[in-house]
DSSP file (Angstrom, degrees, kcal/mol; ACC not computed):
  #  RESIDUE AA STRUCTURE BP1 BP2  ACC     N-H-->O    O-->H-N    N-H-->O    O-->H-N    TCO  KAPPA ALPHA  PHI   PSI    X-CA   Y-CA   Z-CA
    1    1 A X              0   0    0      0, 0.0     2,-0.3     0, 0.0     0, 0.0   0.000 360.0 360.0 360.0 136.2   94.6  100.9  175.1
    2    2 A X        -     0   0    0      1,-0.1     2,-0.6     2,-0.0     0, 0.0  -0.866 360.0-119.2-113.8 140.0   96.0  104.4  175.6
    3    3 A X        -     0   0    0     -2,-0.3     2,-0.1     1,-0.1    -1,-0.1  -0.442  31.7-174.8 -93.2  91.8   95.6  107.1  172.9
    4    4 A X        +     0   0    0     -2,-0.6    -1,-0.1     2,-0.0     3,-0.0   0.149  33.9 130.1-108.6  63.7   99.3  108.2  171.7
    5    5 A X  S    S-     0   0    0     -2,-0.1     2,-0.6     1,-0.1     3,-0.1   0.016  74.5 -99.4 -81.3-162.0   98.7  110.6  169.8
    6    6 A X     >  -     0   0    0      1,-0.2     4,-3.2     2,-0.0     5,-0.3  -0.951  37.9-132.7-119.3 143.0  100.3  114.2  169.8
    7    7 A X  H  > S+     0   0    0     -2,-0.6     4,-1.9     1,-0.3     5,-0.5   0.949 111.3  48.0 -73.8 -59.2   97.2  116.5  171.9
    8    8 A X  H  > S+     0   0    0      2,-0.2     4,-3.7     1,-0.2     5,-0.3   0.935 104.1  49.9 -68.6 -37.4   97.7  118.8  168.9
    9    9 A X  H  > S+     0   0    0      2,-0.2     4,-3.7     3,-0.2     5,-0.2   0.981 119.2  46.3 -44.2 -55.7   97.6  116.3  165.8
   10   10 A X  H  X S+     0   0    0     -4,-3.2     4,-2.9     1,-0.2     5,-0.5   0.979 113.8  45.7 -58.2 -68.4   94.2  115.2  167.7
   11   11 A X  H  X S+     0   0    0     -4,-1.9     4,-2.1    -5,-0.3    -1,-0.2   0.955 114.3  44.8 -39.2 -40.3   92.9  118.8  168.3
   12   12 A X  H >X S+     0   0    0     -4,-3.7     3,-3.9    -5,-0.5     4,-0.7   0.888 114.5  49.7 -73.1 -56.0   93.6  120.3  164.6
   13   13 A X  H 3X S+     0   0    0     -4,-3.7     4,-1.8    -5,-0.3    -1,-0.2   0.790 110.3  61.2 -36.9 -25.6   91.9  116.5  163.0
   14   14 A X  H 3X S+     0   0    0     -4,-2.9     4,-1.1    -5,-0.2    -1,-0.3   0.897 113.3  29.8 -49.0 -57.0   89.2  117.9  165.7
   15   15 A X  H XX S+     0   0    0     -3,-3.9     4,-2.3    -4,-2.1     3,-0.8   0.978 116.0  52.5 -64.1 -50.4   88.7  121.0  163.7
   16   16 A X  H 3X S+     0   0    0     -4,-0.7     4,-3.5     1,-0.3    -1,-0.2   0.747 109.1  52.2 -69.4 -21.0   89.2  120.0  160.8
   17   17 A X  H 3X S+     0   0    0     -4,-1.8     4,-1.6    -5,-0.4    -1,-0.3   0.727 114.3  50.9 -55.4 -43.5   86.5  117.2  161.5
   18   18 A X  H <X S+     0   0    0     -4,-1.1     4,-2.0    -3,-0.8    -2,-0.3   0.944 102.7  51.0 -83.0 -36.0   84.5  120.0  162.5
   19   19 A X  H  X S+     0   0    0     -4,-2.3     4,-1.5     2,-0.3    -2,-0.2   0.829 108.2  58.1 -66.4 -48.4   84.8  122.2  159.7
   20   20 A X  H >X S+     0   0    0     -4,-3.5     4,-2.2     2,-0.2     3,-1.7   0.974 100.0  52.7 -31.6 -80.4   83.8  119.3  157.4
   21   21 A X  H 3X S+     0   0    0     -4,-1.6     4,-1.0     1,-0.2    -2,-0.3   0.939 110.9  48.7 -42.1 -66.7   80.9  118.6  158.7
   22   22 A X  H 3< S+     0   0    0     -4,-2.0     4,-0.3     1,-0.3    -1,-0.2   0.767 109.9  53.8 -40.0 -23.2   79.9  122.5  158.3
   23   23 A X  H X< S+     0   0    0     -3,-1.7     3,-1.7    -4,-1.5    -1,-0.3   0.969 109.0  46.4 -80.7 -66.4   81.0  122.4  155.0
   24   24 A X  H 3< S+     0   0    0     -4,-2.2    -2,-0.2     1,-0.2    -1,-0.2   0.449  98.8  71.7 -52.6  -9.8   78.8  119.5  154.3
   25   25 A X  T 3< S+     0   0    0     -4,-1.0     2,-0.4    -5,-0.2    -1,-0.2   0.705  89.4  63.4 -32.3 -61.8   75.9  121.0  156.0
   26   26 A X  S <  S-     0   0    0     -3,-1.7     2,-0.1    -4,-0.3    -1,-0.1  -0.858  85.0-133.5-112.4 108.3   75.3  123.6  153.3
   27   27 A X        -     0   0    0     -2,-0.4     2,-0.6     1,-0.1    -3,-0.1  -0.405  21.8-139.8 -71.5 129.5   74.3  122.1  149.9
   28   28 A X        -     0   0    0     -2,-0.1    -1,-0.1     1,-0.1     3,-0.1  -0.694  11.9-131.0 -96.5 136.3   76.4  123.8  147.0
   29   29 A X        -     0   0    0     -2,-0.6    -1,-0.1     1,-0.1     0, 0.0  -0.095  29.7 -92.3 -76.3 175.5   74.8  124.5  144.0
   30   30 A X        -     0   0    0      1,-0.1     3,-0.1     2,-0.0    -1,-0.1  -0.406  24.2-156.9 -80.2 151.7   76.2  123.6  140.6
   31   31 A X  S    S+     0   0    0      1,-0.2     2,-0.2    -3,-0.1    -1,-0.1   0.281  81.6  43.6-108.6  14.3   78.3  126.6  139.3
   32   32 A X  S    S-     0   0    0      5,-0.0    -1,-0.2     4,-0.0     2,-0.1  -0.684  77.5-132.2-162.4 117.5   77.6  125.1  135.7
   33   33 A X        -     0   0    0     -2,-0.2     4,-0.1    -3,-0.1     0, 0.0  -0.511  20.2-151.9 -74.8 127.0   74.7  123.7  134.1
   34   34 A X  S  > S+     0   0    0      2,-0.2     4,-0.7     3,-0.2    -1,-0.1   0.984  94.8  52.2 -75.7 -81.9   76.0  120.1  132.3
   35   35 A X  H  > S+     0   0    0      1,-0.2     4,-1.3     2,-0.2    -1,-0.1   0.824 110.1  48.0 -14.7 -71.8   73.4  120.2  129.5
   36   36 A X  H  > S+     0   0    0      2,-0.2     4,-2.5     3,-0.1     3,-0.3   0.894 113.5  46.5 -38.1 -47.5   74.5  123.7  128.6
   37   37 A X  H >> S+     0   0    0      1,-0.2     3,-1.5     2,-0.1     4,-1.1   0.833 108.2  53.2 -65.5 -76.6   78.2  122.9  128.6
   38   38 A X  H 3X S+     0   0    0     -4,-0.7     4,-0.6     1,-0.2    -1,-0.2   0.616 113.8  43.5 -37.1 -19.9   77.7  119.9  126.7
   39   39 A X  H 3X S+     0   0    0     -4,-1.3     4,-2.0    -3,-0.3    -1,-0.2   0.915 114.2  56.0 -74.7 -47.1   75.5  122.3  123.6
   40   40 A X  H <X S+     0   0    0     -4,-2.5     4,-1.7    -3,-1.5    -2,-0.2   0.914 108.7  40.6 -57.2 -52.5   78.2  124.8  124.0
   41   41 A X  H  X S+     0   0    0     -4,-1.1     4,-1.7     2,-0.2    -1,-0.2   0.836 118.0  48.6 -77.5 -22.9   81.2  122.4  123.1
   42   42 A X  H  X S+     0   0    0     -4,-0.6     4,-0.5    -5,-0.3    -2,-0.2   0.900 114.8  46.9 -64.1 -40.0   79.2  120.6  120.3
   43   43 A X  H  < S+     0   0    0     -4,-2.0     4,-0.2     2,-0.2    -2,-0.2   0.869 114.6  44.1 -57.9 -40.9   78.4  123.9  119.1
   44   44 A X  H  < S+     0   0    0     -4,-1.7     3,-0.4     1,-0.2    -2,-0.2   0.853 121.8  45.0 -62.2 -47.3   82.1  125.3  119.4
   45   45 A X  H >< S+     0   0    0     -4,-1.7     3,-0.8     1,-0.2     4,-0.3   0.328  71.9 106.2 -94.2  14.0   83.0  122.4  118.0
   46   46 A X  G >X S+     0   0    0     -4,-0.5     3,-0.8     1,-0.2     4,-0.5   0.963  82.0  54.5 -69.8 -54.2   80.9  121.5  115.1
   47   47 A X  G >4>S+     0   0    0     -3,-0.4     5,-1.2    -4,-0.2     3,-0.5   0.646  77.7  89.5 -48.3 -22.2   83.6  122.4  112.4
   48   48 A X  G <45S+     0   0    0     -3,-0.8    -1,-0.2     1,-0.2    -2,-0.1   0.578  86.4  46.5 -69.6 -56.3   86.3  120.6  113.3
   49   49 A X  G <45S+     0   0    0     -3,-0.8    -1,-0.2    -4,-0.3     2,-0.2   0.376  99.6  63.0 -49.7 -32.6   85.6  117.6  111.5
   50   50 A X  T <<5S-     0   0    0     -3,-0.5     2,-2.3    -4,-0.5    -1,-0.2  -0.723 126.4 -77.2-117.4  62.5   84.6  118.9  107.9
   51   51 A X  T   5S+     0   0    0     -2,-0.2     2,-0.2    -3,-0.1    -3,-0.2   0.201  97.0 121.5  91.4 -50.3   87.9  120.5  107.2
   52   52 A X      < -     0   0    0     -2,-2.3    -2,-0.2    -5,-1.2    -1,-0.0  -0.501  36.4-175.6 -78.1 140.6   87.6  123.6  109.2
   53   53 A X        +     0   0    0     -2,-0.2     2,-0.3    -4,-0.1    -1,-0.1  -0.088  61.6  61.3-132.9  42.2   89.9  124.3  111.7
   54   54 A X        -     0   0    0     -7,-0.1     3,-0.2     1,-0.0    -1,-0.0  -0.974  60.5-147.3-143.7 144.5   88.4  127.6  113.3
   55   55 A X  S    S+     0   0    0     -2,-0.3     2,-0.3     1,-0.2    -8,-0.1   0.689  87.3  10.1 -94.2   8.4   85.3  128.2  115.0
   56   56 A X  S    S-     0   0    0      3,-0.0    -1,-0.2     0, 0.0     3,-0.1  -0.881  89.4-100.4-169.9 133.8   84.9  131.5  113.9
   57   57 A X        -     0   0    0     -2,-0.3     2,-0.1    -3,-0.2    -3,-0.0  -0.190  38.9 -99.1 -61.0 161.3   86.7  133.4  111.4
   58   58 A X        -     0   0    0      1,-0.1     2,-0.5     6,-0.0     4,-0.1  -0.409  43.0-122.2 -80.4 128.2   89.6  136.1  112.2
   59   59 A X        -     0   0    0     -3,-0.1    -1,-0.1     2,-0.1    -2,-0.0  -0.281  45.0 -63.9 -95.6 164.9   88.1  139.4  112.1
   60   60 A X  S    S+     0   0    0     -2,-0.5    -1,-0.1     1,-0.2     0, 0.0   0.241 120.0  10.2 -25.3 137.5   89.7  142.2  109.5
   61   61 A X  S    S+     0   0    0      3,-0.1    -1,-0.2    -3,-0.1    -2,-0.1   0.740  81.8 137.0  85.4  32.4   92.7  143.3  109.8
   62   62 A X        -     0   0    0     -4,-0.1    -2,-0.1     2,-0.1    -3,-0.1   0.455  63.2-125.0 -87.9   9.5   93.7  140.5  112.5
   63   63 A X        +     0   0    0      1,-0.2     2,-0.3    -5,-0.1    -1,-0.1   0.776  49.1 156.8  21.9  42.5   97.2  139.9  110.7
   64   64 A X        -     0   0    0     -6,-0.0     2,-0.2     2,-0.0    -1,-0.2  -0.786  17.2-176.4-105.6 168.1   97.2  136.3  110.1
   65   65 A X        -     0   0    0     -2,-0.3     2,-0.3     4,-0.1     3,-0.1  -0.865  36.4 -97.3-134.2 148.6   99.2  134.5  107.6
   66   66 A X    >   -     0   0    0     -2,-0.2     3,-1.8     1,-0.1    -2,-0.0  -0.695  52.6 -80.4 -99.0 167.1   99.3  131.6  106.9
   67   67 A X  T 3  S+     0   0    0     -2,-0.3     2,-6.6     1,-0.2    -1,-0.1   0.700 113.1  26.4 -42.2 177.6  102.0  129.1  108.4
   68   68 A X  T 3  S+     0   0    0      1,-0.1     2,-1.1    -3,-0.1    -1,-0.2   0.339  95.8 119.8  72.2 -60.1  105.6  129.0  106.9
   69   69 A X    <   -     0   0    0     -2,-6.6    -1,-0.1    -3,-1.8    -4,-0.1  -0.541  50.4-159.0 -93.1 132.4  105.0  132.7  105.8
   70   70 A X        -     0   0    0     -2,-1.1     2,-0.6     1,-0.1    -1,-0.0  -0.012  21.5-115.0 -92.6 145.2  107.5  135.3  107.2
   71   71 A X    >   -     0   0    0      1,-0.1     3,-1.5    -6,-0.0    -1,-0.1  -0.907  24.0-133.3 -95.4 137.2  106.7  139.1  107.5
   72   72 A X  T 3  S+     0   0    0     -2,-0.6     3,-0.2     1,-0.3    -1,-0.1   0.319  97.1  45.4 -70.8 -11.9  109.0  141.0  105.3
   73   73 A X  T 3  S+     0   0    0      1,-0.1    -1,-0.3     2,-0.1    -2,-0.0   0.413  78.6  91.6-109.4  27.7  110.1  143.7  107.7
   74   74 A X    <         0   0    0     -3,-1.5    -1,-0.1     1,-0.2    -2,-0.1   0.398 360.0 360.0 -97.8  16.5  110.7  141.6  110.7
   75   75 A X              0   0    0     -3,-0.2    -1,-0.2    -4,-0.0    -2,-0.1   0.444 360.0 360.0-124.9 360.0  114.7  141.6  108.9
């Protein structure tokens, strides 16, 4: 059976073939410890439930309002 492929189609899957394998070669290490995340978003998120809907309060002078109310020079 004869091969009809296009000489270039074959040659890049060739590289790319090769380049895989190199890639797979070299084990990458995790760029995020799973435990940790999973303490961090229970932690973040611990309020959430009970009412609270911030995890950490605005600090002074942050200008919030709450919703619905309008600033009185913006007219």
């Amino acid at each position: 059976m004869t091969d009809h492929r296009d000489p270039v189609d074959a040659r890049l899957a060739e590289l790319f073939g090769a380049w895989r394998a190199e890639i797979d070669e070299v084990p990458l290490p995790s760029l995020v410890d799973p435990l940790r995340a999973v303490d961090v978003v229970i932690e973040a998120t611990a309020g959430f439930g009970k009412g609270g809907g911030r995890v950490h309060a605005p600090p002074d002078g942050a200008g919030t309002r709450p919703p619905g109310v309008a600033r009185e020079d913006t007219f």
